[in-house]
N, C-alpha and C positions, 0 to 999 in steps of 0.2 A: 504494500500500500504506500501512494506516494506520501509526503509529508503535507502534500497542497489538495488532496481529495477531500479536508473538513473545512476548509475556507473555500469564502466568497466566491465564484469559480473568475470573476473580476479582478478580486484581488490577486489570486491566484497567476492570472493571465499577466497582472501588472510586476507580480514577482517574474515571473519567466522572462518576461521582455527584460527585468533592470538586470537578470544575469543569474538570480537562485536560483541554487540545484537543492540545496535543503535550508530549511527554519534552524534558527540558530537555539539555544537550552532555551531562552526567556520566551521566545515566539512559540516554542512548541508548549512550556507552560500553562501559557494564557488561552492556549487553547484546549489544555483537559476536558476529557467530558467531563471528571468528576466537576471540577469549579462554578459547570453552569452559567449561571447568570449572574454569581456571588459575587461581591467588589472584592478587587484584589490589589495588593500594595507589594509594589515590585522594586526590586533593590538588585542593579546589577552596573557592573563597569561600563564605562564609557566605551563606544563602539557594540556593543552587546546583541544592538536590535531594540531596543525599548520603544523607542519613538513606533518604530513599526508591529512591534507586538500590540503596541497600544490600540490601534490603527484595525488589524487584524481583530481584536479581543472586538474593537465595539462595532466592527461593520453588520454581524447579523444583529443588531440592537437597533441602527441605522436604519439600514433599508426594510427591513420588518418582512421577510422574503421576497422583496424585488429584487431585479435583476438592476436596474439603474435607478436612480433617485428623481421624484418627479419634480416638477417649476419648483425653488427653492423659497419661502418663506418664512417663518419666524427657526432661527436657528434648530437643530435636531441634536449638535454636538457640541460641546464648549468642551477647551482645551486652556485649562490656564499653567501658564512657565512662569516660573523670576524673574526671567532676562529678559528684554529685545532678543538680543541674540539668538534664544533658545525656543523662543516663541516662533521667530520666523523660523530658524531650522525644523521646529515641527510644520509648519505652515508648509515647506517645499519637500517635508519628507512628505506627507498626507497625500498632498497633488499630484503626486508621481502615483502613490498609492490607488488611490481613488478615481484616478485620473477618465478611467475605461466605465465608472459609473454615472458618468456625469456630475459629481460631482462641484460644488462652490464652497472653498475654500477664502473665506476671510481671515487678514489679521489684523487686529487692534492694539498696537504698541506707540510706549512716547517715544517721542524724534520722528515721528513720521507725522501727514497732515491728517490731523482729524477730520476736516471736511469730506477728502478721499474718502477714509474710512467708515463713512457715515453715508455716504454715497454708497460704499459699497454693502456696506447693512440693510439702506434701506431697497435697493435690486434683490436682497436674501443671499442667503447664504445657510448652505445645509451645518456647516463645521466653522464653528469662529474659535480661531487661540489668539490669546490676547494675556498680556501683562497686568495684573492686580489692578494697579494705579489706570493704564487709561481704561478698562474695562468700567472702570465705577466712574469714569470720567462720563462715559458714554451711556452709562444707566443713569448717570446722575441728570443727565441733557434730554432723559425720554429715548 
């Protein structure tokens, strides 16, 4: 049995094109059957696959057995990081990921223009990660 017959078959397709041949320990994890649907708090090294196990763990939560996500409107996914930095890095792992779903990927971080980013909220967006600080910035605004 391959490692990609319990994902997404999307997701699945999205790994094969970036170059996996198999899920790395934390990706096959996330994906137990025991675990279910239970929240799970994951702790592994840098490079590991997390961003993407993450990615993997919540796409049947997402699409709710679609095959692609339909017109995007009030967010389905929030993703919050620490950094800018780590927020976008999740932002451009996602979109590779998601990419063959149709998927809208938003991100809400300081140093970039909030108006953009409010633009692009109010078009929808299925997946928003975003930074603490402007996250409440943009709740606080409506």
């Amino acid at each position: 049995m391959s490692s990609f017959e319990t994902i997404v078959p999307a997701l699945a397709e999205a790994l094969q094109n970036r170059g996996y041949v198999e899920l790395t320990a934390v990706q096959k994890a996330v994906l137990a059957p025991e675990l279910g649907v239970a929240d799970a708090l994951v702790s592994a090294q840098t490079g590991s696959g997390k961003t993407v196990a993450f990615g993997l763990a919540l796409a049947p939560s997402l699409l709710d057995g679609a095959e692609r996500f339909a017109d995007a409107g009030a967010p389905l996914g929030l993703v919050v990081a620490p950094t800018r930095e780590l927020a976008l890095q999740v932002r451009r792992e996602l979109e590779w990921l998601y990419a063959l779903t149709g998927a809208t990927v938003a991100s809400c971080v300081g140093g970039m223009d909030m108006r953009s980013e409010r633009r692009a909220l109010e078009r929808g967006a299925h997946i928003v990660v975003g930074t603490p600080g402007r996250l409440r910035d943009h709740i606080g605004r409506g």
